[in-house]
N, C-alpha and C positions, 0 to 999 in steps of 0.2 A: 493477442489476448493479454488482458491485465489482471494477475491476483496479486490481493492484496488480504494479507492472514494476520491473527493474534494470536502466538504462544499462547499455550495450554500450561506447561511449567512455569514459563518462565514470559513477564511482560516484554515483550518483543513484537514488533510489526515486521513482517516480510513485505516485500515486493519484486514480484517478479514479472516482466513483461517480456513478451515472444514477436516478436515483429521478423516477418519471414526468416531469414536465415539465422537473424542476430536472437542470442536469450540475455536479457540482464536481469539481475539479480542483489538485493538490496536489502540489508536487516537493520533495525532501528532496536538500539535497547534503550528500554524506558524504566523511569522510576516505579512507576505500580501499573496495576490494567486499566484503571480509573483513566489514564495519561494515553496509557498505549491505545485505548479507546479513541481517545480524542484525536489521536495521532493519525487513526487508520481512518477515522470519518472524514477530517478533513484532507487527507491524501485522494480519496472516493470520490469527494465534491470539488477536489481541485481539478483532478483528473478528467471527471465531468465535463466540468464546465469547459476544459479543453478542447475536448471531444465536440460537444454540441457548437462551438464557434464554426468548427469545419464543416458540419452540416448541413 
C-alpha cells in the first residue's frame, strides 16, 4: 500500500509505503501548498506509471 498526504499546518508531502514486512516512510517540506501540490501529483503519476509497466 502506497500513501501519499499534504499537511494541513504546515506544506509537507508524506509518503509512506507498506510492502509486506518492510514500512518506509518519507516527508518532503516545501515552500507553500501551491508546491507541495505539485509535489504530491506528480509523486501519484510517477508512482502510477510504475505500477502499470508491471501490469
Amino acid at each position: 500500500m502506497i500513501t501519499i498526504a499534504i499537511g494541513i499546518e504546515e506544506p509537507t508531502v508524506t509518503v509512506e509505503i507498506h510492502h509486506k514486512e518492510n514500512f518506509y516512510y518519507h516527508e518532503i517540506q516545501c515552500e507553500n501548498f501551491k508546491i507541495a501540490q505539485e509535489v504530491a501529483e506528480t509523486l501519484r503519476k510517477g508512482i502510477q506509471d510504475k505500477i502499470n509497466m508491471y501490469k
